[in-house]
PyMOL Python script that loads the backbone (N, CA, C, O; Angstrom):
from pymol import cmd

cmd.read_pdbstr("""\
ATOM      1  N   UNK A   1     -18.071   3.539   9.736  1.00  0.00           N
ATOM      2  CA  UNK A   1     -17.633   3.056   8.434  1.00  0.00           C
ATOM      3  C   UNK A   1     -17.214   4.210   7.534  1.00  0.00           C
ATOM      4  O   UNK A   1     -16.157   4.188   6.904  1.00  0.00           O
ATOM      5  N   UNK A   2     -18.033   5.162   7.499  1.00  0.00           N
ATOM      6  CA  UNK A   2     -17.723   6.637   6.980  1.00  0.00           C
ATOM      7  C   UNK A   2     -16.072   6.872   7.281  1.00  0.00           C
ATOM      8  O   UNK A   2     -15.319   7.042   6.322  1.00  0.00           O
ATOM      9  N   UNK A   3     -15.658   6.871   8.389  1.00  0.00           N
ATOM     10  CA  UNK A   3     -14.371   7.694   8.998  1.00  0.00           C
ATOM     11  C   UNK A   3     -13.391   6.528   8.555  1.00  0.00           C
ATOM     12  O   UNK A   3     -12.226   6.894   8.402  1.00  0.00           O
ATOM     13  N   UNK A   4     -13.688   5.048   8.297  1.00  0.00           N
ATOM     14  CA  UNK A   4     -12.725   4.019   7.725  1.00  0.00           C
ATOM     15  C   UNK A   4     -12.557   4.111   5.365  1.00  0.00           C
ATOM     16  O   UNK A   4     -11.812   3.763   4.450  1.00  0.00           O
ATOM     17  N   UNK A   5     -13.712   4.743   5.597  1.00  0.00           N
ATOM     18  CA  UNK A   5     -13.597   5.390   3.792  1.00  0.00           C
ATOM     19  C   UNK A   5     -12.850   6.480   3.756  1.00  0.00           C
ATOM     20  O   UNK A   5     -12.143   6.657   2.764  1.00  0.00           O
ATOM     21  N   UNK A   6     -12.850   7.363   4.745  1.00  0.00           N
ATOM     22  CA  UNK A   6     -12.383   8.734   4.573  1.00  0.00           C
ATOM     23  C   UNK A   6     -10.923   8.307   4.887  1.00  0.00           C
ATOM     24  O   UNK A   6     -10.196   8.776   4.011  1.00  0.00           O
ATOM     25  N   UNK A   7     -10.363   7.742   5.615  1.00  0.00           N
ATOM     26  CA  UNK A   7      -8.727   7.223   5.825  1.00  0.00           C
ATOM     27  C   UNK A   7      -8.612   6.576   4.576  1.00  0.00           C
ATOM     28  O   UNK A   7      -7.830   7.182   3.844  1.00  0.00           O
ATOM     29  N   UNK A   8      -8.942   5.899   4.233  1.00  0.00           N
ATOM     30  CA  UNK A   8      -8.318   5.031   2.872  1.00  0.00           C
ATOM     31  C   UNK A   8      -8.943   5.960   1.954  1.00  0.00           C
ATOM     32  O   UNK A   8      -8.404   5.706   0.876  1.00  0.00           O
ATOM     33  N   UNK A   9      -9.821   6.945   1.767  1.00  0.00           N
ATOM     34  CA  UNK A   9      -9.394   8.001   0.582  1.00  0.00           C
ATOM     35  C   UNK A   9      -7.838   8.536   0.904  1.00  0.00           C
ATOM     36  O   UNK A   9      -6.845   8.254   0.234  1.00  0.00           O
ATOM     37  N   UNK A  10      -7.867   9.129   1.744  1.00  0.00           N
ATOM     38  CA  UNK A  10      -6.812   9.892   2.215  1.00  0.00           C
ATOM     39  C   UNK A  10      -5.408   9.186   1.958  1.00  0.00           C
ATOM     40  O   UNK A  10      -4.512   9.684   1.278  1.00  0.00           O
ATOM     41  N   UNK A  11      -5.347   7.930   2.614  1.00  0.00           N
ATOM     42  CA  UNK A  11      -4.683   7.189   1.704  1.00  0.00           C
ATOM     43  C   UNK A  11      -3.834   6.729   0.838  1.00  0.00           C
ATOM     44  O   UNK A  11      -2.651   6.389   0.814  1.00  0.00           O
ATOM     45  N   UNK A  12      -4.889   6.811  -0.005  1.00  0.00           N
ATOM     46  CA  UNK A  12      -5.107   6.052  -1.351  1.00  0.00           C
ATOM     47  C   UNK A  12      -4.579   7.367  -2.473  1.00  0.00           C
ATOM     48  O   UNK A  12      -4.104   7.053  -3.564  1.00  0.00           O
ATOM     49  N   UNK A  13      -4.707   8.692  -2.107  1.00  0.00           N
ATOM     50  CA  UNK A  13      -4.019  10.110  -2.506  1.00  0.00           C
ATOM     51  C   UNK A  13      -2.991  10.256  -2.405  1.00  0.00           C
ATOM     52  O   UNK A  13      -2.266  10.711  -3.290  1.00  0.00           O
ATOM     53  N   UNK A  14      -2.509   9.780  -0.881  1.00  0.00           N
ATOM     54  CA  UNK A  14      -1.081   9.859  -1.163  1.00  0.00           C
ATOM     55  C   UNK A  14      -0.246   8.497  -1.428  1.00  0.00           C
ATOM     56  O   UNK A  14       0.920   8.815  -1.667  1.00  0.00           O
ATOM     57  N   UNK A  15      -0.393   7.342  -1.463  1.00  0.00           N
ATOM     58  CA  UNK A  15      -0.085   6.829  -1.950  1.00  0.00           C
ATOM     59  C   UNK A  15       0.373   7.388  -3.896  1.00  0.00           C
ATOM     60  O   UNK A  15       1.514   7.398  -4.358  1.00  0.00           O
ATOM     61  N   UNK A  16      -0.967   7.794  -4.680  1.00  0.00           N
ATOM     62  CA  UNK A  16      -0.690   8.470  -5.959  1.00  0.00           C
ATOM     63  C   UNK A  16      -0.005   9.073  -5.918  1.00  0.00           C
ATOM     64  O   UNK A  16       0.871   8.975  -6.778  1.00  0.00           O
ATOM     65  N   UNK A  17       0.107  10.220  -4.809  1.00  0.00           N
ATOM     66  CA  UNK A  17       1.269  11.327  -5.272  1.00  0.00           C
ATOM     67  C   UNK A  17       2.595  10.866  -5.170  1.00  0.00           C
ATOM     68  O   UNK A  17       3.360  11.195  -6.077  1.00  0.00           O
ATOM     69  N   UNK A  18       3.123  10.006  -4.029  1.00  0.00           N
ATOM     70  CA  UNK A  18       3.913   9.474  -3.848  1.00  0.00           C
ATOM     71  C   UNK A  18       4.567   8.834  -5.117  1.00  0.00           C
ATOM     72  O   UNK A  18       5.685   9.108  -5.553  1.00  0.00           O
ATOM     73  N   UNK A  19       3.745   8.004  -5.596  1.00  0.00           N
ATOM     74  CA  UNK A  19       4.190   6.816  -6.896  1.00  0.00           C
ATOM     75  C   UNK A  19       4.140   7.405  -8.316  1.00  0.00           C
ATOM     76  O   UNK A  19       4.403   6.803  -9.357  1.00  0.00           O
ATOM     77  N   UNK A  20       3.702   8.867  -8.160  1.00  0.00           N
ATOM     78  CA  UNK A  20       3.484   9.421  -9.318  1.00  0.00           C
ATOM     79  C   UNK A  20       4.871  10.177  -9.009  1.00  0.00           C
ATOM     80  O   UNK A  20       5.628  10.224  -9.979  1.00  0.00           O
ATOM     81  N   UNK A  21       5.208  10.613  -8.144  1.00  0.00           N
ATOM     82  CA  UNK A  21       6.963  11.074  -7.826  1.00  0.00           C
ATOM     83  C   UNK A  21       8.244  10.339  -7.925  1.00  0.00           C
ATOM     84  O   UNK A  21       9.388  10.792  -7.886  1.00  0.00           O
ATOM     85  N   UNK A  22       7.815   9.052  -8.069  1.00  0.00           N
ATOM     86  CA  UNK A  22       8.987   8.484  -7.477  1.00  0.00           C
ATOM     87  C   UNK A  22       8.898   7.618  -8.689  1.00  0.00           C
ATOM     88  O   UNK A  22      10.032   7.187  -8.898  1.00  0.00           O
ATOM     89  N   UNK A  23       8.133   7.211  -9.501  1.00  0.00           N
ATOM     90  CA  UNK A  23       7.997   6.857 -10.981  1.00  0.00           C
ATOM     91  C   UNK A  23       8.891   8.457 -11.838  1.00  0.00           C
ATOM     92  O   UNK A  23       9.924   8.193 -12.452  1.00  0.00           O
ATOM     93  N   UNK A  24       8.563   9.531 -11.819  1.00  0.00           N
ATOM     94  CA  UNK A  24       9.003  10.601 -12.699  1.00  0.00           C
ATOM     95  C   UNK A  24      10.964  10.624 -11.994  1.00  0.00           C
ATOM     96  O   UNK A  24      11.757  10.933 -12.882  1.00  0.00           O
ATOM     97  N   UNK A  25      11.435  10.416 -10.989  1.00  0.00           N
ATOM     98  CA  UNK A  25      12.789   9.716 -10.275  1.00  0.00           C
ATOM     99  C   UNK A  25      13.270   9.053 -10.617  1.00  0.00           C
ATOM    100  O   UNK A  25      14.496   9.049 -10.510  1.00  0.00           O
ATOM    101  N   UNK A  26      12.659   8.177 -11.181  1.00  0.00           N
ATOM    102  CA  UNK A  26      13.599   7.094 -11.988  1.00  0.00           C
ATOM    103  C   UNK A  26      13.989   7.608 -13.583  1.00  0.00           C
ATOM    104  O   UNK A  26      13.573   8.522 -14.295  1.00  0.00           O
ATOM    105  N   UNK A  27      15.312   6.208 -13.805  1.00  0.00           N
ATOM    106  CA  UNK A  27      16.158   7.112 -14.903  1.00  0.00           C
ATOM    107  C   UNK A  27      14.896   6.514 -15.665  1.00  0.00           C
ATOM    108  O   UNK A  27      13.854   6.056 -15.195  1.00  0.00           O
ATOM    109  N   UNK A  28      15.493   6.723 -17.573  1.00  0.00           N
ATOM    110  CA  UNK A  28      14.743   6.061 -18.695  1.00  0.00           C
ATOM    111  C   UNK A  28      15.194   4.942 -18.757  1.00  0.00           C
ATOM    112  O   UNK A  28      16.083   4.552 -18.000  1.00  0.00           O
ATOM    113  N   UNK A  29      14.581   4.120 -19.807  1.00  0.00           N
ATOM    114  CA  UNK A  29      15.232   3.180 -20.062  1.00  0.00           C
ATOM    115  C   UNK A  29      16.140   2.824 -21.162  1.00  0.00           C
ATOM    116  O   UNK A  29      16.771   1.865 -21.608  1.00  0.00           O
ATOM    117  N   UNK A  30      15.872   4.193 -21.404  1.00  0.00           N
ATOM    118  CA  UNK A  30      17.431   4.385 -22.321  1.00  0.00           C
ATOM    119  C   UNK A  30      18.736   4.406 -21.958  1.00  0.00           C
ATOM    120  O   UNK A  30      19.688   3.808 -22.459  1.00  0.00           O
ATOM    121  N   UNK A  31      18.670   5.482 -20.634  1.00  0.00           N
ATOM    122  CA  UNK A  31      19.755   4.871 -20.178  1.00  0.00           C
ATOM    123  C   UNK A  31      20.586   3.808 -19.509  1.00  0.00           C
ATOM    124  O   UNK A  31      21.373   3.841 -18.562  1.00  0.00           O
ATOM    125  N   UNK A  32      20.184   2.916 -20.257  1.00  0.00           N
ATOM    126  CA  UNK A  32      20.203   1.047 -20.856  1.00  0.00           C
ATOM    127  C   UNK A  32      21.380   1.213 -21.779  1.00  0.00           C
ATOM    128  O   UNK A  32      22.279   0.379 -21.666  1.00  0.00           O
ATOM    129  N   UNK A  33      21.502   2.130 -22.643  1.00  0.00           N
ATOM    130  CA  UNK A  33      21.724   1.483 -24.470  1.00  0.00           C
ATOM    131  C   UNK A  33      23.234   1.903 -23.632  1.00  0.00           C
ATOM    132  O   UNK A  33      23.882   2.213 -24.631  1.00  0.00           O
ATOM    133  N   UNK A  34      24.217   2.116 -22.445  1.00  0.00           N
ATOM    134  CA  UNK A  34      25.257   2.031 -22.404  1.00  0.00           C
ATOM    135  C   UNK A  34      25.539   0.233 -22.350  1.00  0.00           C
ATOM    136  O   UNK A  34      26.472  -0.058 -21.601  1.00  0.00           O
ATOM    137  N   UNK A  35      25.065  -0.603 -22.831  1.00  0.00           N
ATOM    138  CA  UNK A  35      25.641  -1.871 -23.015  1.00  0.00           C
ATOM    139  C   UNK A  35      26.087  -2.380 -24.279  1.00  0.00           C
ATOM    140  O   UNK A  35      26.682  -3.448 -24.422  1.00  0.00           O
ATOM    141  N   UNK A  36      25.766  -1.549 -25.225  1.00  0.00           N
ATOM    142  CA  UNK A  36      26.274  -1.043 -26.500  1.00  0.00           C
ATOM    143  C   UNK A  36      27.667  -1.094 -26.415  1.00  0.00           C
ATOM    144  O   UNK A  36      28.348  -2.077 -26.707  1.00  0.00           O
ATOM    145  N   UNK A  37      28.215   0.332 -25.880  1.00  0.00           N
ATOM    146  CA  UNK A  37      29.696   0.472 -25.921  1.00  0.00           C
ATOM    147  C   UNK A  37      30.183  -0.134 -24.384  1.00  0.00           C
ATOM    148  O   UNK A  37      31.090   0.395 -23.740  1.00  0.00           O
ATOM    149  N   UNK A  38      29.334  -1.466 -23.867  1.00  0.00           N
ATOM    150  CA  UNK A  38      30.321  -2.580 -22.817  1.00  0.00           C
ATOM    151  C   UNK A  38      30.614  -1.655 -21.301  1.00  0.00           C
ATOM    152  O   UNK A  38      31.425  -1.813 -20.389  1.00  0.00           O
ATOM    153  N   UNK A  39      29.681  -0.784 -21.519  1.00  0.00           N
ATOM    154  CA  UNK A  39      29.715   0.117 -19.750  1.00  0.00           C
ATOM    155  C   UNK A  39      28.741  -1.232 -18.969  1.00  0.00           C
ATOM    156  O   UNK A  39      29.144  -1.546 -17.849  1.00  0.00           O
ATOM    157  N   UNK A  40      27.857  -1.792 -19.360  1.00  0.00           N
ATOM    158  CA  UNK A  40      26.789  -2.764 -18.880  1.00  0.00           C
ATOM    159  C   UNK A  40      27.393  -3.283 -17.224  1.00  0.00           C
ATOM    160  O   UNK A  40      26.919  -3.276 -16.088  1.00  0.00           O
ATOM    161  N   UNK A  41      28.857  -3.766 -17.937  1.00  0.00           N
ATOM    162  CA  UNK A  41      29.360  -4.407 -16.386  1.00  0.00           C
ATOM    163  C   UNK A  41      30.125  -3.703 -15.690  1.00  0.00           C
ATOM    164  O   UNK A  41      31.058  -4.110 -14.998  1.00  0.00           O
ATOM    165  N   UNK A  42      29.627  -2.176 -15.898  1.00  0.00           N
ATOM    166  CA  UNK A  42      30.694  -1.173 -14.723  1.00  0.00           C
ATOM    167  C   UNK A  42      30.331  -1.451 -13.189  1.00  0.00           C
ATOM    168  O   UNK A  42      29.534  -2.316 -12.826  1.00  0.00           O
ATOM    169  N   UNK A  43      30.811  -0.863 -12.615  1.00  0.00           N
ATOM    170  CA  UNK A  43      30.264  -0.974 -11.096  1.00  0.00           C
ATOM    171  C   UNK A  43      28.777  -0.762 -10.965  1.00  0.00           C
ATOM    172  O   UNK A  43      28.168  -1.750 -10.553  1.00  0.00           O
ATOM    173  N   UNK A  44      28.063   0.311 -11.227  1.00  0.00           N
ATOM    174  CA  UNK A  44      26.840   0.464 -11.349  1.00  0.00           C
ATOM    175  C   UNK A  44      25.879  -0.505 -12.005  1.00  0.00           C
ATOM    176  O   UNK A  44      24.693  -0.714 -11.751  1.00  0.00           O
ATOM    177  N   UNK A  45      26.744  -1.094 -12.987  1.00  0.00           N
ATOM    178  CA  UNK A  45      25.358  -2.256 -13.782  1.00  0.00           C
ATOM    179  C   UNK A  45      25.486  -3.446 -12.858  1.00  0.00           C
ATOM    180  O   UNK A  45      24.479  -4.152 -12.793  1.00  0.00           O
ATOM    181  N   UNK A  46      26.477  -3.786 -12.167  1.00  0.00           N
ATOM    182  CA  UNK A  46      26.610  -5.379 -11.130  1.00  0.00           C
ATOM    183  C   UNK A  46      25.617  -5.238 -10.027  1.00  0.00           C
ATOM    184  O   UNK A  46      24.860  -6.105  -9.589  1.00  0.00           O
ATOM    185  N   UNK A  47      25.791  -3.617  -9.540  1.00  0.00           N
ATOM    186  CA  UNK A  47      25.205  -3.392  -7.975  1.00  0.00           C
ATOM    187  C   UNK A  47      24.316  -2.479  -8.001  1.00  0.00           C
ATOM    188  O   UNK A  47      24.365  -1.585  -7.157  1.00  0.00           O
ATOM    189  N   UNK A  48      23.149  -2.508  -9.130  1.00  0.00           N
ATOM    190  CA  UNK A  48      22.099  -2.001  -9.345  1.00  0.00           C
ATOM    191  C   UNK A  48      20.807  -1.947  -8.426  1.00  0.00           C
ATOM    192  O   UNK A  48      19.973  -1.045  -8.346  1.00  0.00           O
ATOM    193  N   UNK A  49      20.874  -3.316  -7.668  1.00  0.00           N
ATOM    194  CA  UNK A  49      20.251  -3.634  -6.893  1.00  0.00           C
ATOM    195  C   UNK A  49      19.873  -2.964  -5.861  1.00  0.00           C
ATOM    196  O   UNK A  49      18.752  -2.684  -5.437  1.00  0.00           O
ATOM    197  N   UNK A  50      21.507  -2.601  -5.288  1.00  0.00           N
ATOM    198  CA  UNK A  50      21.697  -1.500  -4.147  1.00  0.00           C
ATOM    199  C   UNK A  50      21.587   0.070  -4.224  1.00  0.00           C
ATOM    200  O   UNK A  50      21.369   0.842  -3.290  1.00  0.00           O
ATOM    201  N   UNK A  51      21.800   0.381  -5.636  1.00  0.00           N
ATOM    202  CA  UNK A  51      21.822   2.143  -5.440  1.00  0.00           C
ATOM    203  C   UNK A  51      20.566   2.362  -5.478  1.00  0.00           C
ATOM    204  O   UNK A  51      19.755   1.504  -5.130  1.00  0.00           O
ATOM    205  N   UNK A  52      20.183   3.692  -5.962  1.00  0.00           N
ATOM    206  CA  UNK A  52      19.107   4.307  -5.799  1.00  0.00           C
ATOM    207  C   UNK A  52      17.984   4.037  -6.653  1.00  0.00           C
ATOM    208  O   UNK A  52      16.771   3.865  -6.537  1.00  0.00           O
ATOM    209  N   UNK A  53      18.825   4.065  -7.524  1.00  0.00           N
ATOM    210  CA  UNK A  53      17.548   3.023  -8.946  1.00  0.00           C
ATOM    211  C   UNK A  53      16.801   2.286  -7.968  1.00  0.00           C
ATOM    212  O   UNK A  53      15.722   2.427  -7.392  1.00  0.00           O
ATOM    213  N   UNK A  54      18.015   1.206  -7.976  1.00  0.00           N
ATOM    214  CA  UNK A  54      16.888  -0.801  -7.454  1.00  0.00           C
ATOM    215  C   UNK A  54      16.239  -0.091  -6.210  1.00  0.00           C
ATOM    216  O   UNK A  54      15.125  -0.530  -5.924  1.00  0.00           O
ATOM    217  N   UNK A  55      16.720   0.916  -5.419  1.00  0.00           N
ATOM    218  CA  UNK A  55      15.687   1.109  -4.535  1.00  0.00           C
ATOM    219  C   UNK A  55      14.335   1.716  -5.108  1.00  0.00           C
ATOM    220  O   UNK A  55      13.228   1.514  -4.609  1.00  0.00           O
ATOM    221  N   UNK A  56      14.565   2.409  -6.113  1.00  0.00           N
ATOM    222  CA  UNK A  56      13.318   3.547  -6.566  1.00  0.00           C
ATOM    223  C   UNK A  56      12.222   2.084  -7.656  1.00  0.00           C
ATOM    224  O   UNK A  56      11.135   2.331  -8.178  1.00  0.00           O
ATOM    225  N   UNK A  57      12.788   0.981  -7.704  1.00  0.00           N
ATOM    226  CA  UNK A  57      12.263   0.373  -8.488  1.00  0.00           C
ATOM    227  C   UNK A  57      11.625  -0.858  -7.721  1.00  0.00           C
ATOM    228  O   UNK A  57      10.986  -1.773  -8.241  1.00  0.00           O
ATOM    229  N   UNK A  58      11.935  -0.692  -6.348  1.00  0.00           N
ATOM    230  CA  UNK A  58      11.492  -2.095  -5.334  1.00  0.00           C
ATOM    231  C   UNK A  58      10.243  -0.697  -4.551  1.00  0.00           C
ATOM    232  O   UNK A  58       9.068  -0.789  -4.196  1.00  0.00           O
ATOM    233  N   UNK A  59      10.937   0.133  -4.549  1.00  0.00           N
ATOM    234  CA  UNK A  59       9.214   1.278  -3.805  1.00  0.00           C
ATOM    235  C   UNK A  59       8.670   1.320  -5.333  1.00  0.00           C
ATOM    236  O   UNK A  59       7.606   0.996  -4.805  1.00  0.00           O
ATOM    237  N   UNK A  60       8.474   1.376  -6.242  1.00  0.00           N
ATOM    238  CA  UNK A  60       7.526   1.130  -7.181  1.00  0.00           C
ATOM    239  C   UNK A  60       6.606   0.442  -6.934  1.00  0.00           C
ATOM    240  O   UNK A  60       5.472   0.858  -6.694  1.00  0.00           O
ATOM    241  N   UNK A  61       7.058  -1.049  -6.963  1.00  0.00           N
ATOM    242  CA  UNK A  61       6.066  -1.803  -7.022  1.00  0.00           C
ATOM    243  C   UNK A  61       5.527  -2.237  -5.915  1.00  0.00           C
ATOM    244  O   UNK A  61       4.479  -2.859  -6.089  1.00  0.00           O
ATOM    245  N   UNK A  62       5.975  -2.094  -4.551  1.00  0.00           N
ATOM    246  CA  UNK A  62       5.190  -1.977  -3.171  1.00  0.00           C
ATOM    247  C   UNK A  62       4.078  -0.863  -3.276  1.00  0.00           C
ATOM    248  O   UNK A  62       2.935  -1.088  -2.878  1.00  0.00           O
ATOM    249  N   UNK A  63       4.390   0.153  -3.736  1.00  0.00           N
ATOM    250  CA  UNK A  63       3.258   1.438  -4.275  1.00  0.00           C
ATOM    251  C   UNK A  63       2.257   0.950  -5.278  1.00  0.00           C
ATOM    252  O   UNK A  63       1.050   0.937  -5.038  1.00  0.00           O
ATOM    253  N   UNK A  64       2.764   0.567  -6.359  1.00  0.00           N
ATOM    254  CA  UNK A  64       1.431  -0.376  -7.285  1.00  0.00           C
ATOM    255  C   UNK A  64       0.570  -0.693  -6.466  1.00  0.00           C
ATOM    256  O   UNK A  64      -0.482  -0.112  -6.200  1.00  0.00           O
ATOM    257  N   UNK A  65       1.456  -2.625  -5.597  1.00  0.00           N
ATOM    258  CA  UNK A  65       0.498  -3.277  -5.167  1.00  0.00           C
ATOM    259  C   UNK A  65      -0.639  -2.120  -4.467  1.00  0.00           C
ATOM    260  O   UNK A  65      -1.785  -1.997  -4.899  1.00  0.00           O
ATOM    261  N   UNK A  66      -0.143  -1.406  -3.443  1.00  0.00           N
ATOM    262  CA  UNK A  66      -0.648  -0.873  -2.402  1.00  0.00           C
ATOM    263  C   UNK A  66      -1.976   0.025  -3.093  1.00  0.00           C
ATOM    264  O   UNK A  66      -3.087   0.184  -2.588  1.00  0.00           O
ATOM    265  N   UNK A  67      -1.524   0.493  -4.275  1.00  0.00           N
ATOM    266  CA  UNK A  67      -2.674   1.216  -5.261  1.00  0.00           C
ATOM    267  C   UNK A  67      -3.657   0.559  -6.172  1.00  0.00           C
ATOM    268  O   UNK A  67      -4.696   1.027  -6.638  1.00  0.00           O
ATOM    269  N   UNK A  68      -3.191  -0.468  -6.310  1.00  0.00           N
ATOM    270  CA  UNK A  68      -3.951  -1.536  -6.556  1.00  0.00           C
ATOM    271  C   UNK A  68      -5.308  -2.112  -5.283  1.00  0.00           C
ATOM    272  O   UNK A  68      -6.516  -2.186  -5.056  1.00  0.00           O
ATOM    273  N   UNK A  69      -4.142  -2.352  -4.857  1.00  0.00           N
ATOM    274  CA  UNK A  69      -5.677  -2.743  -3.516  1.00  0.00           C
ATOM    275  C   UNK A  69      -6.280  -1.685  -3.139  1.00  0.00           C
ATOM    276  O   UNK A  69      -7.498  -1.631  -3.314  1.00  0.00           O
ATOM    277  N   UNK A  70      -5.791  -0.906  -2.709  1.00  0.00           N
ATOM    278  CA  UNK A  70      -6.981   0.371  -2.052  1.00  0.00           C
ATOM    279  C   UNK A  70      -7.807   0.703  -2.936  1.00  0.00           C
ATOM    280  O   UNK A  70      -8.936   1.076  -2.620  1.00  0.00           O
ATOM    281  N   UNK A  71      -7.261   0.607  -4.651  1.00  0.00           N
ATOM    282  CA  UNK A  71      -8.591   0.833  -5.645  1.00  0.00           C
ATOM    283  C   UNK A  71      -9.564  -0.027  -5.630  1.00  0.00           C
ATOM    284  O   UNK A  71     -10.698   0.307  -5.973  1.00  0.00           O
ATOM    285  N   UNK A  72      -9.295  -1.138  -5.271  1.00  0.00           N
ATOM    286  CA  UNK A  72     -10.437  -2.543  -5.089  1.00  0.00           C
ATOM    287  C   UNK A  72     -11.226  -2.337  -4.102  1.00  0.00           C
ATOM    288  O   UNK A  72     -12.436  -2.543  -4.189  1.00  0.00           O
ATOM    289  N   UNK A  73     -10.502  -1.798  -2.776  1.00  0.00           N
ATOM    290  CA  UNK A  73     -11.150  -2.092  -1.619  1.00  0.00           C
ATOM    291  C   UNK A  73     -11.918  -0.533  -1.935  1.00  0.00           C
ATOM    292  O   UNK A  73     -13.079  -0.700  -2.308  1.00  0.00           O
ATOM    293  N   UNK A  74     -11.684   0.287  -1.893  1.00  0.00           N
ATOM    294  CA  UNK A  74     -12.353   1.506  -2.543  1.00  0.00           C
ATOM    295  C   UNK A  74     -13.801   0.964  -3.346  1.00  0.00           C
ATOM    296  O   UNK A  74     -14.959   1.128  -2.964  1.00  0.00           O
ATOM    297  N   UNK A  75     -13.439   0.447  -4.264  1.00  0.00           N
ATOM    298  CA  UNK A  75     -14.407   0.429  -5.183  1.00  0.00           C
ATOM    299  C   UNK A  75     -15.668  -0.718  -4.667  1.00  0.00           C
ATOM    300  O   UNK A  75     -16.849  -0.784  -5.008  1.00  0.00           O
ATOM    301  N   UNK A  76     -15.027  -1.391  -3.900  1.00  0.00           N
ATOM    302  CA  UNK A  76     -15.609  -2.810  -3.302  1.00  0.00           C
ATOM    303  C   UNK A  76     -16.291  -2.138  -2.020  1.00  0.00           C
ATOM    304  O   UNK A  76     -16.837  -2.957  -1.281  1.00  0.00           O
ATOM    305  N   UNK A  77     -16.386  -0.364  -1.488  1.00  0.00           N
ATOM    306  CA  UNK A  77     -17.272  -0.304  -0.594  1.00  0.00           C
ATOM    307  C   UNK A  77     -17.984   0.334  -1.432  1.00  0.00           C
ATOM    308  O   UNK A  77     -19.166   0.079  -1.201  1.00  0.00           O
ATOM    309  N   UNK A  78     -17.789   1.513  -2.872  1.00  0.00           N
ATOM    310  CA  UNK A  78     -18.810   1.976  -3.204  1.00  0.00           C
ATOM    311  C   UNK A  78     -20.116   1.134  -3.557  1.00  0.00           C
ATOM    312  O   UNK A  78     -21.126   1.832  -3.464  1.00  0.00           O
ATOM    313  N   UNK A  79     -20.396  -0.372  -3.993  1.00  0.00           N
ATOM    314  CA  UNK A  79     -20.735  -1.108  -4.526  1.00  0.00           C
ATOM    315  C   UNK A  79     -21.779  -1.112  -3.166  1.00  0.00           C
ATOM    316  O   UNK A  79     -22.977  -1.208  -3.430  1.00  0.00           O
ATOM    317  N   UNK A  80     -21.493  -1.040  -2.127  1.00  0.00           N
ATOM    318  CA  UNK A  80     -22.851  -1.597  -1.239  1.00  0.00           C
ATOM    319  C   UNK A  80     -23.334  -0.381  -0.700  1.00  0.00           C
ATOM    320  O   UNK A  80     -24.333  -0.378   0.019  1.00  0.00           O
TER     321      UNK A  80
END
""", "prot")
cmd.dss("prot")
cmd.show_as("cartoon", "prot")
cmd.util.cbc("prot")
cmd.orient("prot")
């Protein structure tokens, strides 16, 4: 059980470093306010989905969940 805590520390670290990288990768959300001067529907605002953003923003939240649970399951073995 020891060597199944020590993998999900291990983990559960890089998972953080990971999501703590790839959160500081993404733009602001300022650079938003181009819908102001009507850039909103350039090529980039239609197919957001596909560039690197919507990708850096769909590994976000697979990284959450994933940091989310390992903190539970983490915390849910210190408990016994």
């Amino acid at each position: 059980m020891a060597i199944l805590r020590t993998v999900l520390t291990v983990v559960f670290i890089l998972v953080c470093i990971v999501l703590s990288t790839i959160v500081l990768m993404q733009e602001g959300k300022s650079a938003g306010l181009g819908a102001i001067s009507g850039m909103a529907d350039s090529y980039w605002g239609k197919n957001k989905g596909r560039s690197l953003e919507g990708r850096l923003v769909k590994i976000t939240k697979i990284l959450a969940v994933a940091f989310l649970l390992l903190a539970i399951v983490l915390n849910i073995g210190s408990l016994g």
